[in-house]
GUKEMI-930742 format. One line per 4 residues: number of its first residue (from 1); for each residue y, x, z of N, C-alpha, C. Coordinates in pm, whole numbers, plus 32768, in hexadecimal, padded with zeros to 4 digits. Last residue first. Layout:
<rs>
NUM = Y X Z Y X Z Y X Z  ... $
</rs>
This chain:
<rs>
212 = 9D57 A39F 5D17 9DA4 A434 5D4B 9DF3 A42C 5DC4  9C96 A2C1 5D53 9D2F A2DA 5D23 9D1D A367 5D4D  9B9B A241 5C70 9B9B A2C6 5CCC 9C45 A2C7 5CE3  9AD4 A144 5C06 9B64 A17E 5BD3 9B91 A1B9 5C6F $
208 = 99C7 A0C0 5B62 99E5 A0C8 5BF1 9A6B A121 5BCC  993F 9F7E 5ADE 999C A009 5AC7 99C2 A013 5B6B  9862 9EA4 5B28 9871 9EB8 5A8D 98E3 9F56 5A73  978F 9E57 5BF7 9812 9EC3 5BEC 97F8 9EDC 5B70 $
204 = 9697 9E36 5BCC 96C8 9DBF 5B9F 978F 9E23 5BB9  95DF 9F07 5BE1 9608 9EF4 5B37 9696 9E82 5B4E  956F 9F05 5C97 95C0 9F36 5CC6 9635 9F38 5C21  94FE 9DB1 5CF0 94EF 9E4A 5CA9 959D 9E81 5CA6 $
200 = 9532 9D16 5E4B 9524 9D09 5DC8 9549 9D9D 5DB8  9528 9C37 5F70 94F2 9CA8 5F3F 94E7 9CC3 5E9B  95F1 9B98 6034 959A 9B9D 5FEB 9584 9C2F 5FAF  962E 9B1C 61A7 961F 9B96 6145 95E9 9B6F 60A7 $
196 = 96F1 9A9D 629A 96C7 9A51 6249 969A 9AE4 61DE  9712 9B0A 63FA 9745 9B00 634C 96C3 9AC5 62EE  979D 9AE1 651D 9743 9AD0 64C9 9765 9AAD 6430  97E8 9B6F 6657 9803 9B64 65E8 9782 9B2A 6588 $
192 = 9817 9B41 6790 9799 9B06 675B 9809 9B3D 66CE  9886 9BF1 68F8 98AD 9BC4 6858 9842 9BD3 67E8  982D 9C88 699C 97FA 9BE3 6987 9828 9B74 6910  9897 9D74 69AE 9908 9D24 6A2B 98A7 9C89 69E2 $
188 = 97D6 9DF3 6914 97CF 9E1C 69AB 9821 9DA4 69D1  978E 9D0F 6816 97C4 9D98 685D 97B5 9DB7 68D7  968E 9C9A 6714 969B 9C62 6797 96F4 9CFB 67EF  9650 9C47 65C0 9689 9CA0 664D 96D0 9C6C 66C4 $
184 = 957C 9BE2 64F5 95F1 9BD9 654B 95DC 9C30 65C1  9593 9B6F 636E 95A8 9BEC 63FA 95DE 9BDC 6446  94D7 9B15 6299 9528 9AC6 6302 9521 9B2A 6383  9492 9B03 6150 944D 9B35 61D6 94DA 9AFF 6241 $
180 = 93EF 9B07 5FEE 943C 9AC5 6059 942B 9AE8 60EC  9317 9B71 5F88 9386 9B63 5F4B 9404 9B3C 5FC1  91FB 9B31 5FFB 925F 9BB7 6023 92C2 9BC4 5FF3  917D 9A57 5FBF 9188 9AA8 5F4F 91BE 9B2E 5F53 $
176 = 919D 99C1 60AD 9124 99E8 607E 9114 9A3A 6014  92B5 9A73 6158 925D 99EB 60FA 91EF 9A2E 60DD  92CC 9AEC 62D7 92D7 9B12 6214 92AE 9A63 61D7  938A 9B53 63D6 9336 9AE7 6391 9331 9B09 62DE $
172 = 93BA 9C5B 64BE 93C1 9C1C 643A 936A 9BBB 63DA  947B 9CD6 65A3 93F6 9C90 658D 940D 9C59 64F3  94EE 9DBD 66B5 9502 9D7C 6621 9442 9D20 6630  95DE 9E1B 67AB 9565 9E0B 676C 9550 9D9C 670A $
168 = 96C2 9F35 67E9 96A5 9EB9 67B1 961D 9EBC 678F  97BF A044 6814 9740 9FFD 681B 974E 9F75 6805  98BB A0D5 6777 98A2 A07B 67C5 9810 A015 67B8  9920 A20C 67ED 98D2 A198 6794 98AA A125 67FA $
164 = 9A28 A25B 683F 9A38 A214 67C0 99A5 A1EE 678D  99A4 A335 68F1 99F8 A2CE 6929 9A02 A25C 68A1  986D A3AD 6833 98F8 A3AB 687C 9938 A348 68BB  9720 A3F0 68C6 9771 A378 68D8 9812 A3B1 68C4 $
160 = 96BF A508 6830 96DD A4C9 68AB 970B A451 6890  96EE A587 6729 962F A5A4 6778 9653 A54D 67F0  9772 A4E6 6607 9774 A51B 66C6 96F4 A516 670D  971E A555 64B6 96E6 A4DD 655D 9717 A50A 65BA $
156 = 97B3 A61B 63FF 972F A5DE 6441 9764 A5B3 64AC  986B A5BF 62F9 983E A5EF 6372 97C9 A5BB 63A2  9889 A51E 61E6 985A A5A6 61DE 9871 A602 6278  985C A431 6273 97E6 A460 61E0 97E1 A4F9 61EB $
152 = 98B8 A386 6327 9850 A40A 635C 9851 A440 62ED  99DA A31D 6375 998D A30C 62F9 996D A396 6306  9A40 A1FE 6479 9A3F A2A8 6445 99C4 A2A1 63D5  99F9 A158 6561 9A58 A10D 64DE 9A9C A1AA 64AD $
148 = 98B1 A129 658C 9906 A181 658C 998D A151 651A  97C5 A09E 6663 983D A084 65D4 989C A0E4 661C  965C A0D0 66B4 96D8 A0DB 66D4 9738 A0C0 6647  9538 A027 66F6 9576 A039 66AB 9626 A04A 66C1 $
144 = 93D7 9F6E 66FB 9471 9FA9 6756 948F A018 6700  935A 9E2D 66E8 9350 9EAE 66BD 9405 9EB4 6703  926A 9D12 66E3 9305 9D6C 670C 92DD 9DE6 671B  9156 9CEF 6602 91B4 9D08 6671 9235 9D13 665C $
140 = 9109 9C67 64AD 90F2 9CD1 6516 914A 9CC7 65A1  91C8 9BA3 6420 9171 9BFF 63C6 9188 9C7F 646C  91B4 9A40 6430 91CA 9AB4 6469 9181 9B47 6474  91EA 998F 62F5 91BA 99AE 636F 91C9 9A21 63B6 $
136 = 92A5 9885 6279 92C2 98F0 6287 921D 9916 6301  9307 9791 615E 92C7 97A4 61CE 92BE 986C 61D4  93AF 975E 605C 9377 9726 60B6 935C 9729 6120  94DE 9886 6068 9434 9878 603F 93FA 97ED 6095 $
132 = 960C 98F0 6016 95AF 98BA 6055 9526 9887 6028  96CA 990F 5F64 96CB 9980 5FB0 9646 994C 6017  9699 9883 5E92 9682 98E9 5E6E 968D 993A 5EE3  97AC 97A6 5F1E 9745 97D9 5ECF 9729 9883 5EAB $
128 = 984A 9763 5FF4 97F5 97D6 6007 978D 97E1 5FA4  98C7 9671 5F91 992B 9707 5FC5 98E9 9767 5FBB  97E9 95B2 6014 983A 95AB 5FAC 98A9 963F 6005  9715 959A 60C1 970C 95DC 60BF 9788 9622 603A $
124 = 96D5 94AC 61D7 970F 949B 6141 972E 9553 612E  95A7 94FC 62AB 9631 94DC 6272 965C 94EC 61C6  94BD 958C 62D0 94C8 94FA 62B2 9565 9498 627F  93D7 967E 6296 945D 9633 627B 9482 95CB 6258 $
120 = 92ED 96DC 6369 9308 96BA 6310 93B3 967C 62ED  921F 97D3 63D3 92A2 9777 63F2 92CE 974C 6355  90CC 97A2 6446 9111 97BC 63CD 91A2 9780 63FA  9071 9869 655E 908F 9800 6518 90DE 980A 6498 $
116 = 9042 9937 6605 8FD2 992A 6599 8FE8 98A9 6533  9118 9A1E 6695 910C 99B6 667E 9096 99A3 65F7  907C 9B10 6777 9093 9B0E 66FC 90AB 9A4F 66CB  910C 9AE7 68DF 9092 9ACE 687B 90DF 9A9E 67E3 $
112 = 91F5 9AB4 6959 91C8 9B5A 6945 914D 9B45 68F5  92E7 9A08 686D 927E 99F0 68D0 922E 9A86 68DC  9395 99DE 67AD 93EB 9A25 680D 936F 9A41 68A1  9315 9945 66F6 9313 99B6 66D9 932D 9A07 6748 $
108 = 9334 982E 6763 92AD 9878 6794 92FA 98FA 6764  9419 97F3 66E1 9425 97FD 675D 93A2 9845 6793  939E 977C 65E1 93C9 9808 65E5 93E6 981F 6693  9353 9686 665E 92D4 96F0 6612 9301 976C 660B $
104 = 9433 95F5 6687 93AB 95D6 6720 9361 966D 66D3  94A9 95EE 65A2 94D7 963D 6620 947D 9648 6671  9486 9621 6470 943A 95BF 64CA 9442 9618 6537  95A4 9662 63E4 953E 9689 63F2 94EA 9600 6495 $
100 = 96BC 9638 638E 9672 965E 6324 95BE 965F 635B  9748 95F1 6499 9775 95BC 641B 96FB 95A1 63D5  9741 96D0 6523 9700 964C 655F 9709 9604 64EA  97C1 9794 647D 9734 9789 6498 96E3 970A 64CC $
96 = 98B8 9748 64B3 9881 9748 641D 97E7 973D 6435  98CC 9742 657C 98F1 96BE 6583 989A 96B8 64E3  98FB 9878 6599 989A 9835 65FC 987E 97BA 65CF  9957 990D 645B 997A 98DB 6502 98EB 986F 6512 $
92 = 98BB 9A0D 6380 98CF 997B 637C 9912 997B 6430  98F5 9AEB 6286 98EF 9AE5 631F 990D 9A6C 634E  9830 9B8F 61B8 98A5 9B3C 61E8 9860 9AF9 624C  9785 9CAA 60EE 97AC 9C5B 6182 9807 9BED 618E $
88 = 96C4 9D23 6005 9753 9CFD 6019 9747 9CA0 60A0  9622 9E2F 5F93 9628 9DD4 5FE0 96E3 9DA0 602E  9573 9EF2 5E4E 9604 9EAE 5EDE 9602 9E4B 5F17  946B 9FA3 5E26 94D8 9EF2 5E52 956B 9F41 5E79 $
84 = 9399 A07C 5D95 943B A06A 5DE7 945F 9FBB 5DE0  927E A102 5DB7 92BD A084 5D5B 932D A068 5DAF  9206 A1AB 5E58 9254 A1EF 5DA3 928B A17C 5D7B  91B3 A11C 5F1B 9150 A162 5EA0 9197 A18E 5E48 $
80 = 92C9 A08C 5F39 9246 A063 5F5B 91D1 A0B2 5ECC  93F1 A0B7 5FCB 9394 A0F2 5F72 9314 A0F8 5F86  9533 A014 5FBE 9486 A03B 5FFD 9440 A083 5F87  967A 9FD0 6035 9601 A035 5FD1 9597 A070 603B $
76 = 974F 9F11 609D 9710 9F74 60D2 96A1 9F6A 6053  9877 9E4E 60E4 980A 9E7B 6079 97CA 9F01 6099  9959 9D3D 6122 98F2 9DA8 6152 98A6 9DEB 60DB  9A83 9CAC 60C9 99D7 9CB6 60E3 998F 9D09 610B $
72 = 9B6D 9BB9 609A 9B53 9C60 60E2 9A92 9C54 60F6  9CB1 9B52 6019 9BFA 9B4C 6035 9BD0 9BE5 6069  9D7D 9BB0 5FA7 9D61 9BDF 6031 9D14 9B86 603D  9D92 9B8D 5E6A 9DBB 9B0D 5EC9 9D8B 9B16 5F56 $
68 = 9D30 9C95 5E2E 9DBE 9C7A 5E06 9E0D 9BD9 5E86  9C4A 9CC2 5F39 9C78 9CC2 5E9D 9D00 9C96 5E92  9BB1 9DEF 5FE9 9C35 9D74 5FEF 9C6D 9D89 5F31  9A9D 9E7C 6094 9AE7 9E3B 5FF1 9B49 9DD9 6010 $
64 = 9A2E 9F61 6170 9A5F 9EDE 616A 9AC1 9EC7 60BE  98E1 9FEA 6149 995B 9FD1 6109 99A2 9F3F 6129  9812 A0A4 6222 9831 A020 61F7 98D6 A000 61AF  96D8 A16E 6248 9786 A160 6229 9797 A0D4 61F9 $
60 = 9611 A18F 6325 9622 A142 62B4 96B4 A147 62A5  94FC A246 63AE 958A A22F 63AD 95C5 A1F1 6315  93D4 A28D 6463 940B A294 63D0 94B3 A25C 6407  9336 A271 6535 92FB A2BF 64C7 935C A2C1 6451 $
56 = 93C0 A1AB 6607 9364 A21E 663E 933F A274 65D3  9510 A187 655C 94BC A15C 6596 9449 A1D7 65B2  969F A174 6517 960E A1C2 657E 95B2 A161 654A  975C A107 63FA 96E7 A0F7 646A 96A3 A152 64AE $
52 = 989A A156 63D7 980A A19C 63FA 97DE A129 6421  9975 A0F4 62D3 995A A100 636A 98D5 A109 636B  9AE1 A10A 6231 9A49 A128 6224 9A18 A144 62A5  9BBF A018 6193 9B6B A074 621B 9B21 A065 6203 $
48 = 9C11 9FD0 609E 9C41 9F97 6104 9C40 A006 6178  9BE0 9FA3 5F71 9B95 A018 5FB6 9C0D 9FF8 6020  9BCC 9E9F 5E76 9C35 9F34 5EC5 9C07 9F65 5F3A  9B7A 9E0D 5D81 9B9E 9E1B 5E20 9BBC 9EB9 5E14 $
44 = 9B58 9D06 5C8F 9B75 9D9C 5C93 9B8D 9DA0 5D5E  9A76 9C06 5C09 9AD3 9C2E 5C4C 9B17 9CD6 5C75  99AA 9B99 5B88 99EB 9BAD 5B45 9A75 9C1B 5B93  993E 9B13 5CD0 9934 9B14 5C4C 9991 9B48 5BE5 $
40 = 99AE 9B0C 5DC8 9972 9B77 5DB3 9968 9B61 5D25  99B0 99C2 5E19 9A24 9A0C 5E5C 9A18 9AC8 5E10  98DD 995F 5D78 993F 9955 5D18 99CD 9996 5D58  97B3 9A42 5D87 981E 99BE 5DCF 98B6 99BD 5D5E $
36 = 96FC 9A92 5C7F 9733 9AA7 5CFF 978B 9A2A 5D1C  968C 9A15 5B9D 960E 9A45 5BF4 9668 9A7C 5C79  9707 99F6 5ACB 9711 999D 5B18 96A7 99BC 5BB6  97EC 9B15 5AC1 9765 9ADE 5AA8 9760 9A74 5B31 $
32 = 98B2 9C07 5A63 98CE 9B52 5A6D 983A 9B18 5A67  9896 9D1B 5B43 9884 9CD3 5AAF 98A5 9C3B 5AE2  99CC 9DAA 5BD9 993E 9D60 5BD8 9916 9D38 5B48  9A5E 9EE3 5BF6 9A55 9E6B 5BE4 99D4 9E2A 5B9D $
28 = 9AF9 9FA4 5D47 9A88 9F8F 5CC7 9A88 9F02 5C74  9BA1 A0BD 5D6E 9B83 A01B 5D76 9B26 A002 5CFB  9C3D A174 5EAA 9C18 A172 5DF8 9BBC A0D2 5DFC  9C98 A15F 5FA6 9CE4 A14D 5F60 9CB3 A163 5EAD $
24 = 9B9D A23E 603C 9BEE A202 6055 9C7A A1C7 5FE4  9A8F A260 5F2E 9AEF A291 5FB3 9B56 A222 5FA7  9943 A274 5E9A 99E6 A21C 5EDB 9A3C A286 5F36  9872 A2D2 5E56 98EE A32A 5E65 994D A2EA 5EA2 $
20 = 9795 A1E3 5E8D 97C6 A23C 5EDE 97F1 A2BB 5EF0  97C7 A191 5D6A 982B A15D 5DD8 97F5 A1AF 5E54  97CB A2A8 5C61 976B A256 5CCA 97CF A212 5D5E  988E A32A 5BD5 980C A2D1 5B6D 97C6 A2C7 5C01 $
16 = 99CE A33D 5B8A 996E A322 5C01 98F2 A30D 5BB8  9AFC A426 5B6E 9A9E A3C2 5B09 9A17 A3EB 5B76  9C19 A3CF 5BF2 9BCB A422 5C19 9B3E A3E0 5BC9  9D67 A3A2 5B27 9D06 A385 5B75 9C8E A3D8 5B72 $
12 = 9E0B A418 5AA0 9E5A A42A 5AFF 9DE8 A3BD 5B6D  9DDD A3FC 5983 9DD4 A489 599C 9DF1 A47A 5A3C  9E0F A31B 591D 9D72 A339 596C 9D81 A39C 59A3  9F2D A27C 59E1 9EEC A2DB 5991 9E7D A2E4 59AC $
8 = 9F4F A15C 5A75 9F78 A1BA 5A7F 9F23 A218 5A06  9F31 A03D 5A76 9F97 A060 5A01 9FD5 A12B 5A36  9E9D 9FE7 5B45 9E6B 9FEF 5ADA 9E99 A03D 5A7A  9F96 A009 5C26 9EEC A045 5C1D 9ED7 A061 5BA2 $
4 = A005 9F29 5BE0 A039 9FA6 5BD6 9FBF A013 5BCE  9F2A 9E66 5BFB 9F99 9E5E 5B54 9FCF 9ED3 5B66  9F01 9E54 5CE8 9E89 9E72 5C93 9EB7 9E98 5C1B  9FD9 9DC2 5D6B 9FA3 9E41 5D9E 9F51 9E88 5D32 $
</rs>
C-alpha cells in the first residue's frame, strides 16, 4: 500500500507542517526512538477515519492510523500552554485488562465515589511495552461526552443532539508522570471500552505527507 504512495511525485502531494492538517488518506511517519512502543516506532500510518469528540467546553478530533501490517491506533493532539503532544490510544479486550491490572482496585473506578486508590499493574506486561506505566490513578470524575464518526474542524457543532451521536461516559486514569493514561468509556447499550494511552512531543512525527 505505502510503496505506491510513496513512489508518487512531490509535485502530486499536499506539503503539511502540523498533524492537525491530516485528512483522510495522507500519512505520516514516526521517528525510530526507543522512547515509543515498538508497534509505533519508526513506523509510517495512513489516515483511516477521522472522528469528533463532544464534550461540555471543548471537542477533540481523533485520528484513526492503520500501518502497512493493519495495526491500527488512535491519535488525538493536545495543547497544553503552547506545548503540543500527541497522544496515542490502543484498545485492549476485557480479559486484557483482568490480565494487566489488580481487578478488585480498578473495579472501584466504575464506583460513583472518586476512586482514591493507587491501581496498580500486576500482570506480565511483555507485548505492551512502552505502552504502559507501573501504576495508575484516577485523575478527577466521570465526565459526559458525545462520538461523532464525522470530522467538525471546519464545521461547527450541532447546537442539538443528532441521530449519529453517540453519547458515552468517560474516565481517565493517568501515571504519576502524566506520560501514560488509561481511557475508558462506558456507551448507552453498556458497552465498557478501555485503552491503554501514552503521551509524547509532537517532534516525535519525524514527516507528515498530504495526498492530493
Amino acid at each position: 500500500m505505502f510503496s505506491k504512495w510513496f513512489g508518487k511525485d512531490k509535485s502530486e502531494t499536499r506539503a503539511l507542517s502540523d498533524p492537525a492538517q491530516l485528512q483522510i488518506d495522507d500519512m505520516l511517519e514516526m521517528v525510530d526512538s526507543f522512547g515509543l512502543p515498538e508497534q509505533v516506532r519508526g513506523k509510517t500510518f495512513q489516515v483511516s477515519a477521522i472522528n469528533t469528540y463532544e464534550y461540555q467546553r471543548e471537542r477533540e478530533t481523533e485520528f484513526v492510523l492503520k500501518g502497512d501490517d493493519s495495526f491500527a491506533v488512535h491519535m488525538t493532539i493536545e495543547d497544553d500552554d503552547g506545548e503540543k503532544y500527541i497522544n496515542f490510544t490502543l484498545p485492549i479486550e476485557r480479559d486484557e485488562v483482568e490480565h494487566l491490572f489488580d481487578i478488585d482496585t480498578f473495579s472501584q473506578v466504575f464506583d460513583e465515589d472518586v476512586c482514591r486508590e493507587t491501581i496498580e499493574v500486576i500482570g506480565d506486561t511483555a507485548g505492551y511495552e512502552r505502552w504502559i506505566a507501573p501504576s495508575y490513578f484516577q485523575q478527577g470524575g466521570w465526565y459526559k461526552g458525545y462520538f461523532y464518526r464525522r470530522d467538525f474542524r471546519k464545521n461547527a457543532m450541532p447546537s442539538y443532539e443528532e441521530k449519529d451521536a453517540e453519547p458515552f461516559e468517560g474516565v481517565t486514569l493517568s501515571s504519576k508522570d502524566d506520560k501514560f493514561f488509561v481511557s475508558i468509556e462506558v456507551w448507552e447499550d453498556g458497552t465498557t471500552e478501555v485503552f491503554l494511552g501514552i503521551s509524547r512531543p509532537i517532534a516525535d512525527i519525524q514527516s507528515l505527507f498530504g495526498k492530493v
